[in-house]
PDB file of the backbone (N, CA, C, O) and the ligand in Angstrom, with CONECT records:
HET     ZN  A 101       1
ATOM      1  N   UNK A   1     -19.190-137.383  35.500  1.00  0.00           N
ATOM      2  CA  UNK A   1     -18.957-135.959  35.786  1.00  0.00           C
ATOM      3  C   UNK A   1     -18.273-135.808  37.140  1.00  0.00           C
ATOM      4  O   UNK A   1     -18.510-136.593  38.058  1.00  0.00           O
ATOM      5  N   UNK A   2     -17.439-134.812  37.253  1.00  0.00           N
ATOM      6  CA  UNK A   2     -16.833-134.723  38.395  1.00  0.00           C
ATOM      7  C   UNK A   2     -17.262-133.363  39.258  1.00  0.00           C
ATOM      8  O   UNK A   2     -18.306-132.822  38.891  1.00  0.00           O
ATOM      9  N   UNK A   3     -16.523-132.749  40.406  1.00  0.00           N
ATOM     10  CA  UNK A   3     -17.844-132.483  40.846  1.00  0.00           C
ATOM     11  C   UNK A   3     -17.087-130.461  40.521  1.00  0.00           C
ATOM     12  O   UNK A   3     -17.602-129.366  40.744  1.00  0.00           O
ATOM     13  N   UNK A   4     -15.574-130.907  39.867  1.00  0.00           N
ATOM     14  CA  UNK A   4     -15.051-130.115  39.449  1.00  0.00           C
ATOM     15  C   UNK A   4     -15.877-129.216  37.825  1.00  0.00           C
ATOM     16  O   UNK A   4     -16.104-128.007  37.771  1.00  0.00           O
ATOM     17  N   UNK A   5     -16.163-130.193  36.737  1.00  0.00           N
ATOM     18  CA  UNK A   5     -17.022-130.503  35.987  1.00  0.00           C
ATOM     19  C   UNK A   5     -18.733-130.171  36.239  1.00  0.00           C
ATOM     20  O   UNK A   5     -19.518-129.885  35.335  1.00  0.00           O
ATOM     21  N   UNK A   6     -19.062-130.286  37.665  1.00  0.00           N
ATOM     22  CA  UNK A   6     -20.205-129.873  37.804  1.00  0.00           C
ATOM     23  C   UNK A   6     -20.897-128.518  38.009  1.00  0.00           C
ATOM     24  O   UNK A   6     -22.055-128.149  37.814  1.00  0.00           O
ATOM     25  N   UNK A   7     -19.189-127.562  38.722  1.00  0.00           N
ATOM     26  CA  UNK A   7     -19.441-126.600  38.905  1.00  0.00           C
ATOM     27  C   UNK A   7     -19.323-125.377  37.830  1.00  0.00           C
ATOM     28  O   UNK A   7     -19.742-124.232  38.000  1.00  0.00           O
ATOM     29  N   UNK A   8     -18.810-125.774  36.952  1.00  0.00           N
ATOM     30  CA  UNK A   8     -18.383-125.130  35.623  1.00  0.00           C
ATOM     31  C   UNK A   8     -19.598-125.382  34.989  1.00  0.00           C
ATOM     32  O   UNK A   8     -20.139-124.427  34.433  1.00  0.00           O
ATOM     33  N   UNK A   9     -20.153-126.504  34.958  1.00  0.00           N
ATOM     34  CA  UNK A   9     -21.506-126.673  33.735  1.00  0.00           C
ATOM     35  C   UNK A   9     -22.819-126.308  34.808  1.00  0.00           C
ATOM     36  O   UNK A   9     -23.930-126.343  34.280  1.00  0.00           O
ATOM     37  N   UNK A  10     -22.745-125.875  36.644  1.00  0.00           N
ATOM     38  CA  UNK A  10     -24.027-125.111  36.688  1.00  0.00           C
ATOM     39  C   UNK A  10     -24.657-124.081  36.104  1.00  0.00           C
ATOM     40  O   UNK A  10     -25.869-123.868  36.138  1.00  0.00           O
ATOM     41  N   UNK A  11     -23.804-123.419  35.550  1.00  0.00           N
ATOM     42  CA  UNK A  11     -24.339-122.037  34.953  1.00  0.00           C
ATOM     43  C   UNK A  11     -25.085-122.292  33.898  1.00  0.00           C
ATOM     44  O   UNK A  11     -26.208-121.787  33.890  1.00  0.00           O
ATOM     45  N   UNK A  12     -24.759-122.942  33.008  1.00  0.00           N
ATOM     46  CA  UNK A  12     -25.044-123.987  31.817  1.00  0.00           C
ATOM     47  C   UNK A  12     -27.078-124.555  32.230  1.00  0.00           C
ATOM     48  O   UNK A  12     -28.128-124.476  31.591  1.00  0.00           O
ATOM     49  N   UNK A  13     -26.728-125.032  33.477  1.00  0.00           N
ATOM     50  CA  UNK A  13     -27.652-126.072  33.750  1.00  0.00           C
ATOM     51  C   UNK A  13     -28.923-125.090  33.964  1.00  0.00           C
ATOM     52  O   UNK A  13     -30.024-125.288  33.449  1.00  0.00           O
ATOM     53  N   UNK A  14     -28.623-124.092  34.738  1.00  0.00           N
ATOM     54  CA  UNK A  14     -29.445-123.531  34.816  1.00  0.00           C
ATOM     55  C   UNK A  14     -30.464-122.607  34.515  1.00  0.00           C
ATOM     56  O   UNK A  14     -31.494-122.185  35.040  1.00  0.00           O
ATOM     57  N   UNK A  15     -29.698-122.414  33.300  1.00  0.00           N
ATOM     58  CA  UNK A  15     -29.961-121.216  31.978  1.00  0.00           C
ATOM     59  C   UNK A  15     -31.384-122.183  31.635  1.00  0.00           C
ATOM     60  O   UNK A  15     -32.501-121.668  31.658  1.00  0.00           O
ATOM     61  N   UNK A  16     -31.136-123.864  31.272  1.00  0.00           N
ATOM     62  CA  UNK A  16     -32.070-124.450  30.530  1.00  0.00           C
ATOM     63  C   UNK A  16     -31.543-124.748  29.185  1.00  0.00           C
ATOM     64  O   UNK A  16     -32.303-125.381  28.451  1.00  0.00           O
ATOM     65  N   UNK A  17     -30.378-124.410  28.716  1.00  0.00           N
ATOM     66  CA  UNK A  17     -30.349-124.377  27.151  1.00  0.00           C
ATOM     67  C   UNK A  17     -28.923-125.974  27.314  1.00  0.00           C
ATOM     68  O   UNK A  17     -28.145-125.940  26.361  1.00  0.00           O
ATOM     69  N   UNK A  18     -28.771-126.586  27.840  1.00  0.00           N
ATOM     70  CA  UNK A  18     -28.133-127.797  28.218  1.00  0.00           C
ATOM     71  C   UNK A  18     -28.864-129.043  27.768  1.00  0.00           C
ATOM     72  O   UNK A  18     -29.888-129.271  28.412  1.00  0.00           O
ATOM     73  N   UNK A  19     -28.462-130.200  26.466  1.00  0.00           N
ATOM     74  CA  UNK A  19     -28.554-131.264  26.490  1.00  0.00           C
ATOM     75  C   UNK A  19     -29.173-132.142  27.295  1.00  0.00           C
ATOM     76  O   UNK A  19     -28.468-132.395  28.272  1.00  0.00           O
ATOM     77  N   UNK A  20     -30.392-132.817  27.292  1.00  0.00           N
ATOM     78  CA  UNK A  20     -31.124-133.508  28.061  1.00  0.00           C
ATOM     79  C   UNK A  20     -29.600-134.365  28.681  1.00  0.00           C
ATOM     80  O   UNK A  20     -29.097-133.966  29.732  1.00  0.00           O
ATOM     81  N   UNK A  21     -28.891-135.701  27.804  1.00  0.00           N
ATOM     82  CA  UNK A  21     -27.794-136.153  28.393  1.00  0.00           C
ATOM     83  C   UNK A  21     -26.507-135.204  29.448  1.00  0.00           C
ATOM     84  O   UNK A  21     -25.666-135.446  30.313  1.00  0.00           O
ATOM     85  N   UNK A  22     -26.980-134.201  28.786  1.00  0.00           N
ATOM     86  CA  UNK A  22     -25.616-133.544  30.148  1.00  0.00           C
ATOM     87  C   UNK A  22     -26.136-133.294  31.199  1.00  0.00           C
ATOM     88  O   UNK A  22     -25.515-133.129  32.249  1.00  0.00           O
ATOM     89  N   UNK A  23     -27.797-133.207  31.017  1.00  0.00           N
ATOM     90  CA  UNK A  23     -28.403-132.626  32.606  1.00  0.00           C
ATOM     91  C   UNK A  23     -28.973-134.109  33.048  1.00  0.00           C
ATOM     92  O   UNK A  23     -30.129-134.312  33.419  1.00  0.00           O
ATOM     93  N   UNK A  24     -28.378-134.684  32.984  1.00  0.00           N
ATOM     94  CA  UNK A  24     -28.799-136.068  33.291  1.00  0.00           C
ATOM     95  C   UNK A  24     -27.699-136.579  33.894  1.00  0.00           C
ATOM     96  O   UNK A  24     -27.733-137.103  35.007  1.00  0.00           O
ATOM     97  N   UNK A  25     -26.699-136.456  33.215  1.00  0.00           N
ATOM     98  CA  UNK A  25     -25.495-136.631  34.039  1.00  0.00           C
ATOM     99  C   UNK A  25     -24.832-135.277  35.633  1.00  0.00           C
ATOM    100  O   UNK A  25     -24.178-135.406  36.668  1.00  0.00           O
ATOM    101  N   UNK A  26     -25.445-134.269  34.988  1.00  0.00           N
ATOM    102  CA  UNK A  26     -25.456-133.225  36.080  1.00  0.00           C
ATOM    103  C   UNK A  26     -26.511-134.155  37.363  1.00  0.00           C
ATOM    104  O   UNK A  26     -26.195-134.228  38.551  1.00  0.00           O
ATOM    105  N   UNK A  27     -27.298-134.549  36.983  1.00  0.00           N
ATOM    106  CA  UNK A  27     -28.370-134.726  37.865  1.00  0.00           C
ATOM    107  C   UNK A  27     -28.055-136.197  38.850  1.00  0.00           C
ATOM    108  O   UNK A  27     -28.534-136.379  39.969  1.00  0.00           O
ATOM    109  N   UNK A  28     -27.198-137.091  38.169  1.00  0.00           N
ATOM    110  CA  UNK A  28     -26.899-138.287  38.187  1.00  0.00           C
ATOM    111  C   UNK A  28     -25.554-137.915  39.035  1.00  0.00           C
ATOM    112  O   UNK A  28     -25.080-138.791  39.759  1.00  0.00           O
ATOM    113  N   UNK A  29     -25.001-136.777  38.968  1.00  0.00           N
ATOM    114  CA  UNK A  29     -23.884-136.538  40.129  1.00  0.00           C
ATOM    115  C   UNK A  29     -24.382-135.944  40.972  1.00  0.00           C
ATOM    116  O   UNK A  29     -24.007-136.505  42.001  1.00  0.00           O
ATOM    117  N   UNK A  30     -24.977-135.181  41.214  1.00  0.00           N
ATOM    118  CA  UNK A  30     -26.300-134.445  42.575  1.00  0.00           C
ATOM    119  C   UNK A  30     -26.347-135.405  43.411  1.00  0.00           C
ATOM    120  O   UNK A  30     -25.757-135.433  44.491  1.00  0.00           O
ATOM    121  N   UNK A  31     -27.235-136.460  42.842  1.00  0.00           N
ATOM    122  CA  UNK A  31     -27.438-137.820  43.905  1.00  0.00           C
ATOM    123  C   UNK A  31     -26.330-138.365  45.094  1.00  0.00           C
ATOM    124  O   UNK A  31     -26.453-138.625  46.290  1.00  0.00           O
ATOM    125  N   UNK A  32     -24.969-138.408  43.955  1.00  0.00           N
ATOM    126  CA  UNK A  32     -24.439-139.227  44.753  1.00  0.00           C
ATOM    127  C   UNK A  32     -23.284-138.537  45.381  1.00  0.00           C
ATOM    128  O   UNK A  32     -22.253-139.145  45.670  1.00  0.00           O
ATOM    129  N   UNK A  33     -23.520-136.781  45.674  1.00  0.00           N
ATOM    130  CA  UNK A  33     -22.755-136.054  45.659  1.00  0.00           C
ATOM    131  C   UNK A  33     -23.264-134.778  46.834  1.00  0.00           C
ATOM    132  O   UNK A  33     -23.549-133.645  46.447  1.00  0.00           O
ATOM    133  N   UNK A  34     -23.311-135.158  48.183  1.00  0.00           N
ATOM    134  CA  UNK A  34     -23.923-133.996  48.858  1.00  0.00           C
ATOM    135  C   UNK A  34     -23.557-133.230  48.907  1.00  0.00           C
ATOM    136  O   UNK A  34     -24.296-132.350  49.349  1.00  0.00           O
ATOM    137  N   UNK A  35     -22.089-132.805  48.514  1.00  0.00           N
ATOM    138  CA  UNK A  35     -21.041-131.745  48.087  1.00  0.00           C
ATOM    139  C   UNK A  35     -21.349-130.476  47.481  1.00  0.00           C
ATOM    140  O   UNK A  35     -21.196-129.293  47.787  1.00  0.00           O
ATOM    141  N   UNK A  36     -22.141-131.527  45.917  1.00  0.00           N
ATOM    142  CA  UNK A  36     -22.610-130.783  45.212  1.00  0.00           C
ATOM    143  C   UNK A  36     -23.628-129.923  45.090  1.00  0.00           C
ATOM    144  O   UNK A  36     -23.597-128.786  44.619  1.00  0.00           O
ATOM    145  N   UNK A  37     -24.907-130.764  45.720  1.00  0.00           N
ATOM    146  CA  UNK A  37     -25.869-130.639  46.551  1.00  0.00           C
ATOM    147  C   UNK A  37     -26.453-128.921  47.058  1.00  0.00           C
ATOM    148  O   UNK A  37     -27.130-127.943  46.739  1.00  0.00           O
ATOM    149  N   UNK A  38     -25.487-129.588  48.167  1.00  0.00           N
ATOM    150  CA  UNK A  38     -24.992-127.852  48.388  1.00  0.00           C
ATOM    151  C   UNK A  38     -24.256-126.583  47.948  1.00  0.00           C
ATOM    152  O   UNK A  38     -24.299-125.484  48.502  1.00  0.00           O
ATOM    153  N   UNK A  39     -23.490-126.976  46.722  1.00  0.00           N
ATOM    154  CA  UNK A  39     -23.482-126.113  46.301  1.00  0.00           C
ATOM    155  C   UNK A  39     -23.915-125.301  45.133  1.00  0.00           C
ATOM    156  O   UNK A  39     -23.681-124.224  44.584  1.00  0.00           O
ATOM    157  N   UNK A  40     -24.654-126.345  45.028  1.00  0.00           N
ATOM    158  CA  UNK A  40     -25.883-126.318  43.693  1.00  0.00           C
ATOM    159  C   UNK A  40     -26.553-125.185  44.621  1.00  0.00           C
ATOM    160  O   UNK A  40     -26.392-123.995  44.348  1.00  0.00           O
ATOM    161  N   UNK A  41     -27.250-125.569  45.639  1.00  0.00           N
ATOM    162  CA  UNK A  41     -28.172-124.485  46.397  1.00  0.00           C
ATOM    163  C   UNK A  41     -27.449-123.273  46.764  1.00  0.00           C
ATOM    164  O   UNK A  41     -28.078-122.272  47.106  1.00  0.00           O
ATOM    165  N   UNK A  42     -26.194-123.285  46.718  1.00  0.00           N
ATOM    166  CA  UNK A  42     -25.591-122.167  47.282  1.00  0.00           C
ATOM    167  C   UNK A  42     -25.344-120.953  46.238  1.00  0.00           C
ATOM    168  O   UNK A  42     -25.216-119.789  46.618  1.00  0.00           O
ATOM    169  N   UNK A  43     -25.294-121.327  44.964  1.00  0.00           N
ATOM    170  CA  UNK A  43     -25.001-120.969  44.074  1.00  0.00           C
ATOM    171  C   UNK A  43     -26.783-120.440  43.749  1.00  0.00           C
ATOM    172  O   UNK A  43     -27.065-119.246  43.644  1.00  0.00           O
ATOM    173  N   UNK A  44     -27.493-121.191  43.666  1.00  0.00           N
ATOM    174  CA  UNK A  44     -28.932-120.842  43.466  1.00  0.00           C
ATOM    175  C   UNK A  44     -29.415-119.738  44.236  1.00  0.00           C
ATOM    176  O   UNK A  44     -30.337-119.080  43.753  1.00  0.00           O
ATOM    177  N   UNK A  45     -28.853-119.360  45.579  1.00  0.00           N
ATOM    178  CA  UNK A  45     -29.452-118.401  46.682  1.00  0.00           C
ATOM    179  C   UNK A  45     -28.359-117.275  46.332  1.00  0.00           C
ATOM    180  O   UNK A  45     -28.847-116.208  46.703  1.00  0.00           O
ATOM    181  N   UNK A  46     -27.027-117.049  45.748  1.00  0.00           N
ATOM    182  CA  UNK A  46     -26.244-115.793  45.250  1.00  0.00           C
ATOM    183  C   UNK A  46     -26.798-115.327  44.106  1.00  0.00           C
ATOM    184  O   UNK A  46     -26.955-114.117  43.943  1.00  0.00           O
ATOM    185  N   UNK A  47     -27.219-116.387  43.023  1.00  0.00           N
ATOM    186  CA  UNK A  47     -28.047-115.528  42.070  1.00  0.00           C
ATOM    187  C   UNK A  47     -29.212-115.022  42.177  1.00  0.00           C
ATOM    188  O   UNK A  47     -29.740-114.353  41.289  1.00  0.00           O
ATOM    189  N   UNK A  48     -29.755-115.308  43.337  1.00  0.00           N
ATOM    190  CA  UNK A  48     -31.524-114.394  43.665  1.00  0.00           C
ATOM    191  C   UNK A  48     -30.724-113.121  44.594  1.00  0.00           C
ATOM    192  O   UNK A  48     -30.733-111.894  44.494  1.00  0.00           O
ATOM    193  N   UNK A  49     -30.262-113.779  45.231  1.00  0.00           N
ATOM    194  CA  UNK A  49     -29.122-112.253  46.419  1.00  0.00           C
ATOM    195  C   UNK A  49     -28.515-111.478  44.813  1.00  0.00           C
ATOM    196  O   UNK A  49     -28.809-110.326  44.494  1.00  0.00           O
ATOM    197  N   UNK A  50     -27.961-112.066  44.278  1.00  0.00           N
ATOM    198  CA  UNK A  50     -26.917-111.082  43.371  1.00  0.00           C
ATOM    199  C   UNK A  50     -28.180-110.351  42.018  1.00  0.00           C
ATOM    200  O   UNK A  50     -27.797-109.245  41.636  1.00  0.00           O
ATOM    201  N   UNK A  51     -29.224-110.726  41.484  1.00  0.00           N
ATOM    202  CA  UNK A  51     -29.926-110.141  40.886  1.00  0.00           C
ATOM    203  C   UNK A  51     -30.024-108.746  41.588  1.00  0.00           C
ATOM    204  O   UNK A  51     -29.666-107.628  41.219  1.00  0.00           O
ATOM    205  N   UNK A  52     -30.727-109.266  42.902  1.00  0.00           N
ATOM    206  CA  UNK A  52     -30.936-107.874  43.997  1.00  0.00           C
ATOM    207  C   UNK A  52     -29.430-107.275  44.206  1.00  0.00           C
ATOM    208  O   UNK A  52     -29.287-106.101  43.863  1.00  0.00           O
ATOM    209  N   UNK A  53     -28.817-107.644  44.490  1.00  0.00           N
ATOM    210  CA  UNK A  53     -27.905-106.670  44.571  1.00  0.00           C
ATOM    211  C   UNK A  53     -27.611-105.848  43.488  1.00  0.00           C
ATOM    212  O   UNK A  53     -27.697-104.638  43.697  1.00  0.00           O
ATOM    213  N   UNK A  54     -27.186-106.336  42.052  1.00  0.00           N
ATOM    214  CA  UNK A  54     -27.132-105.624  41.183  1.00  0.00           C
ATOM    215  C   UNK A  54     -28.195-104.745  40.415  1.00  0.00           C
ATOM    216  O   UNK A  54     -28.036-103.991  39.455  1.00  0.00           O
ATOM    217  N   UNK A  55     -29.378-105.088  41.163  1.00  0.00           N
ATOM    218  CA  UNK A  55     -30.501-104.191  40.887  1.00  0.00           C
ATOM    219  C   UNK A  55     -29.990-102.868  41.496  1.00  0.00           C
ATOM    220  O   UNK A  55     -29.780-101.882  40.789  1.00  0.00           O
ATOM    221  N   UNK A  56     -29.851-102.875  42.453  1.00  0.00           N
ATOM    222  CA  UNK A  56     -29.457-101.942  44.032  1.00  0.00           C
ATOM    223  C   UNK A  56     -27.921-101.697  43.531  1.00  0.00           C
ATOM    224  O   UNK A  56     -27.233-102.630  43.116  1.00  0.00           O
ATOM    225  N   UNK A  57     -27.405-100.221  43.619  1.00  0.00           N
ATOM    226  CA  UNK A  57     -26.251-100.196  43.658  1.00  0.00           C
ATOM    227  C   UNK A  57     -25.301-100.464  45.255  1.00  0.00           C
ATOM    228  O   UNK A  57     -24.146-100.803  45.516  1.00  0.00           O
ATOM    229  N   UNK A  58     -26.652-100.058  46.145  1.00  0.00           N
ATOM    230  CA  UNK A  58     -25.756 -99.726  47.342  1.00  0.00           C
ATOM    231  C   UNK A  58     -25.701-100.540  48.038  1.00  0.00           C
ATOM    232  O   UNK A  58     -25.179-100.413  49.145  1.00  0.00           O
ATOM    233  N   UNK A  59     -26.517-102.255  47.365  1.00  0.00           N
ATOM    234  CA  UNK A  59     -26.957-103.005  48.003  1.00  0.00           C
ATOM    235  C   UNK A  59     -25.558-104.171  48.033  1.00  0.00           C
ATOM    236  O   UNK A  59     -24.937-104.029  46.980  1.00  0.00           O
ATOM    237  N   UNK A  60     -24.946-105.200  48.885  1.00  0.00           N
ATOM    238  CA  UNK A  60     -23.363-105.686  48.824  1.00  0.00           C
ATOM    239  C   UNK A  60     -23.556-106.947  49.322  1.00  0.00           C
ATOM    240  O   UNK A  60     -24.221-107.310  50.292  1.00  0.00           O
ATOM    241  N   UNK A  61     -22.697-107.756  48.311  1.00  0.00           N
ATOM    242  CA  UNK A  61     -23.030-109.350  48.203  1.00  0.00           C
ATOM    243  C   UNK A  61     -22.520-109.288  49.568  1.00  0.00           C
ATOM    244  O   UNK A  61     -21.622-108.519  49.912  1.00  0.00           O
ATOM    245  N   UNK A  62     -23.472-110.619  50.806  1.00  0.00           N
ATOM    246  CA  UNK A  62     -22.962-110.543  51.741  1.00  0.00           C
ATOM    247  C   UNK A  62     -21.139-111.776  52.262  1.00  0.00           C
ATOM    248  O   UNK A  62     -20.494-112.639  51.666  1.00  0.00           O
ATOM    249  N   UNK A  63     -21.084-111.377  53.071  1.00  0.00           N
ATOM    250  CA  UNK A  63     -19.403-111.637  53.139  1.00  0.00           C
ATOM    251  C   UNK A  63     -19.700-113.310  53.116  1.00  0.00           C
ATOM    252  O   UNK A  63     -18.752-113.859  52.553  1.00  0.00           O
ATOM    253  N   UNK A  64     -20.420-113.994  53.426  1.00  0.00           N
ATOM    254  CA  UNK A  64     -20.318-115.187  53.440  1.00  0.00           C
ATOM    255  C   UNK A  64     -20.527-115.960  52.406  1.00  0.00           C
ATOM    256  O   UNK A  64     -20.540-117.186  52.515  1.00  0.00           O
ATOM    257  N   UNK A  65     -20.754-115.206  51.053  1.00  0.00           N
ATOM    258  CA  UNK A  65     -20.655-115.940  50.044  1.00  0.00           C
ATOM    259  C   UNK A  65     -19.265-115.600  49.315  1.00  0.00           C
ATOM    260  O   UNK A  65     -18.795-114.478  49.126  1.00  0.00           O
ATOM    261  N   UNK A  66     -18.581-117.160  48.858  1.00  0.00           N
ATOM    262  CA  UNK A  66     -17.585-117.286  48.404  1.00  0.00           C
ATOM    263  C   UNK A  66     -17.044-116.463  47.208  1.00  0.00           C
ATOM    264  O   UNK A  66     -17.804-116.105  46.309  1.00  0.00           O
ATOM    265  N   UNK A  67     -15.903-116.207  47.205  1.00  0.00           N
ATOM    266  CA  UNK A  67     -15.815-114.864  45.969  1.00  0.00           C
ATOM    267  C   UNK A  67     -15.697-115.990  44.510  1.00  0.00           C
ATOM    268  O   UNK A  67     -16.021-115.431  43.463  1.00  0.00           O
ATOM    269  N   UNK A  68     -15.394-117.054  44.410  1.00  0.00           N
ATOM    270  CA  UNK A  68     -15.316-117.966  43.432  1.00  0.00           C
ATOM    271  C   UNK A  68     -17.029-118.210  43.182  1.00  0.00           C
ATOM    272  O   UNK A  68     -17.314-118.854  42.173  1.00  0.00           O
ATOM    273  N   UNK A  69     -18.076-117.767  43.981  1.00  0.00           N
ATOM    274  CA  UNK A  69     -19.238-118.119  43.545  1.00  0.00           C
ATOM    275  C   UNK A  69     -19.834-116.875  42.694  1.00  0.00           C
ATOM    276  O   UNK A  69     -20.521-116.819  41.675  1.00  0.00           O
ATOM    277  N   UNK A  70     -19.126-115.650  43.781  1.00  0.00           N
ATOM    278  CA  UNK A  70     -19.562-114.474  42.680  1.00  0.00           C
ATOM    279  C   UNK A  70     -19.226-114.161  41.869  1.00  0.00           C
ATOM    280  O   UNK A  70     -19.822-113.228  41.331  1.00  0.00           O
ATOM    281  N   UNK A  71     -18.092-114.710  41.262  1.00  0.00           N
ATOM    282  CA  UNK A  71     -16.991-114.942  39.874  1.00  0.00           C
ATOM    283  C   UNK A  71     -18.390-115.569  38.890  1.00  0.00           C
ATOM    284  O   UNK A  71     -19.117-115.027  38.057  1.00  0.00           O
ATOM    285  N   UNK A  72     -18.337-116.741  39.368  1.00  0.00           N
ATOM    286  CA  UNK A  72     -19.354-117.690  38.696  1.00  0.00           C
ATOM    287  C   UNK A  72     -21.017-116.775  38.213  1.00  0.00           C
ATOM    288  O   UNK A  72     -21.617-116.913  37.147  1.00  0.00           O
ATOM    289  N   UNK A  73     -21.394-115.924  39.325  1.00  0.00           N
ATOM    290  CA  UNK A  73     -22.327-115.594  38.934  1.00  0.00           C
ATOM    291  C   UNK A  73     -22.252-114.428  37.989  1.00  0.00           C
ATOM    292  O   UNK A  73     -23.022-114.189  37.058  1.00  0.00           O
ATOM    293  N   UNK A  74     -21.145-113.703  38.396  1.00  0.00           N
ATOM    294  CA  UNK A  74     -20.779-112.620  37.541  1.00  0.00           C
ATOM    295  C   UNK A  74     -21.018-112.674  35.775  1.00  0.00           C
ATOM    296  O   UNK A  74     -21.640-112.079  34.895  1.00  0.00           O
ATOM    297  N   UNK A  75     -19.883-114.033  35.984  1.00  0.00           N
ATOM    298  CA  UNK A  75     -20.045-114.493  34.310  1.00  0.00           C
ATOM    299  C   UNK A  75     -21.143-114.966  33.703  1.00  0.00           C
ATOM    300  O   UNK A  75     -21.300-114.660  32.521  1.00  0.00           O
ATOM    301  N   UNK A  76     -21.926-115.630  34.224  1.00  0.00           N
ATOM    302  CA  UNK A  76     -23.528-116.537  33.797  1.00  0.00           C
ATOM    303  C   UNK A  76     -24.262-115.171  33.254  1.00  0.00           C
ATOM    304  O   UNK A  76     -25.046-115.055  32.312  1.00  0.00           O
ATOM    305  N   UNK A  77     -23.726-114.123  34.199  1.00  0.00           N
ATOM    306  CA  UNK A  77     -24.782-112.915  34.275  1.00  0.00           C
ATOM    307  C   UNK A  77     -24.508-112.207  33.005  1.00  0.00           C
ATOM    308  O   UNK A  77     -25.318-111.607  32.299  1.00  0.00           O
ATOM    309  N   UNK A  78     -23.021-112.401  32.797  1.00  0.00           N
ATOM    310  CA  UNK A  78     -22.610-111.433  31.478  1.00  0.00           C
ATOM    311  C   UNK A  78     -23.298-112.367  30.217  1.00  0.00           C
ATOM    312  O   UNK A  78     -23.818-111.873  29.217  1.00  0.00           O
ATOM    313  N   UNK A  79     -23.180-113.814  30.498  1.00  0.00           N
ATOM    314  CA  UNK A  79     -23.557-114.794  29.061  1.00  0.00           C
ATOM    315  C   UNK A  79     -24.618-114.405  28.525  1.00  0.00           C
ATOM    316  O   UNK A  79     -24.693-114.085  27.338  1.00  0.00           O
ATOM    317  N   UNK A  80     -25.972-114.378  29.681  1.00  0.00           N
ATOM    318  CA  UNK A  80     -27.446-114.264  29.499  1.00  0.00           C
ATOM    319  C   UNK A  80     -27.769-113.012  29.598  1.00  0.00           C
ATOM    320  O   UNK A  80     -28.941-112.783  29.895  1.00  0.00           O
ATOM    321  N   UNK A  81     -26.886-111.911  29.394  1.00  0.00           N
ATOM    322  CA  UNK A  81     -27.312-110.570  29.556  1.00  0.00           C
ATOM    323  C   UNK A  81     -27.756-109.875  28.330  1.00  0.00           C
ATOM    324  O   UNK A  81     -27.699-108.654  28.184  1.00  0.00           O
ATOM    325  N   UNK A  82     -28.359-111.012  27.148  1.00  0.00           N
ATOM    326  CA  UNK A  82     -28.489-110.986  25.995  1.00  0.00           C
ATOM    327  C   UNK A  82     -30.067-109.744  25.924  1.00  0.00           C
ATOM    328  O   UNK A  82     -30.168-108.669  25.332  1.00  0.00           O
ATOM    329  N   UNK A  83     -31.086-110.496  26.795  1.00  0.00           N
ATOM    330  CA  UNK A  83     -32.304-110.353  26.696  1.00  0.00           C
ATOM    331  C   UNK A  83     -32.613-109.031  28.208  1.00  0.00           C
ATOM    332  O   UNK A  83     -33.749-108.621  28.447  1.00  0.00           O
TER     333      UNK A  83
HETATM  334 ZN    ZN A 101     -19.654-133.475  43.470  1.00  0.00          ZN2+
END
């Protein structure tokens, strides 16, 4: 997995509904990937910020998160917006 590959299948990963082998290989690039690491966590702390925000209308993703992360969360949000 690449770490291009990793960031496309977090959304995936984190839902839970992901292939034991793909989150194994997700997990197996984490290790050797502090890159990812962090942006595994970074991505993890916009979707608890971005729940709240979109709870809140008046409430505004803050400037230091990347607009390619709130893209990312945007969409995860539309996938699982089932329930
Ligand atoms: Zn990586």
């Amino acid at each position: 997995m690449t770490c291009r590959e990793l960031t496309d299948f977090i959304a995936d990963y984190l839902s839970g509904e992901t292939p034991p082998d793909s989150r194994r290989e997700f997990e197996c690039h984490l290790k050797i990937c502090p890159n990812c690491v962090t942006y595994l966590r970074g991505y993890q702390e916009t979707m608890r910020l971005g729940r709240s925000a979109f709870d809140d209308e008046a409430a505004t993703v803050p400037d230091t998160v990347p607009d390619e992360l709130v893209e990312a969360v945007l969409s995860a949000r539309s996938k699982s917006n089932a329930g």
